[in-house]
C-alpha positions, 0 to 999 in steps of 0.5 A: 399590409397592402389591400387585397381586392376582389381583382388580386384575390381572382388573380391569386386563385386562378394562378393557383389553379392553372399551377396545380392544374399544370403541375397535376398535383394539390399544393399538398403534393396529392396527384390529380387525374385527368379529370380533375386536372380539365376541371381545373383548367375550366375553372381557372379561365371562368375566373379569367372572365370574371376577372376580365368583366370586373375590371371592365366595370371598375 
């Protein structure tokens, strides 16, 4: 089994949000509204930053 570090945990997360996001629907199927779609969206690039600032200082 590989390693998951802090930077691929980040990445699985934000794919996951801008996925729902994109598609406007929950992994388990259930719709998402404007909203929580935006809300997603935001989410997903405040983890890009994180993402961005972790690597910087790896």
């Amino acid at each position: 089994m590989s390693k998951l570090t802090p930077a691929l945990a980040l990445r699985a997360a934000i794919n996951v949000l801008r996925d729902s996001a994109e598609s406007r629907k929950m992994p388990s199927g259930e719709p998402l509204n404007d909203a929580i779609v935006q809300l997603h969206f935001d989410a997903a690039d405040t983890l890009e930053e994180s993402l961005a600032d972790l690597r910087d200082h790896e």
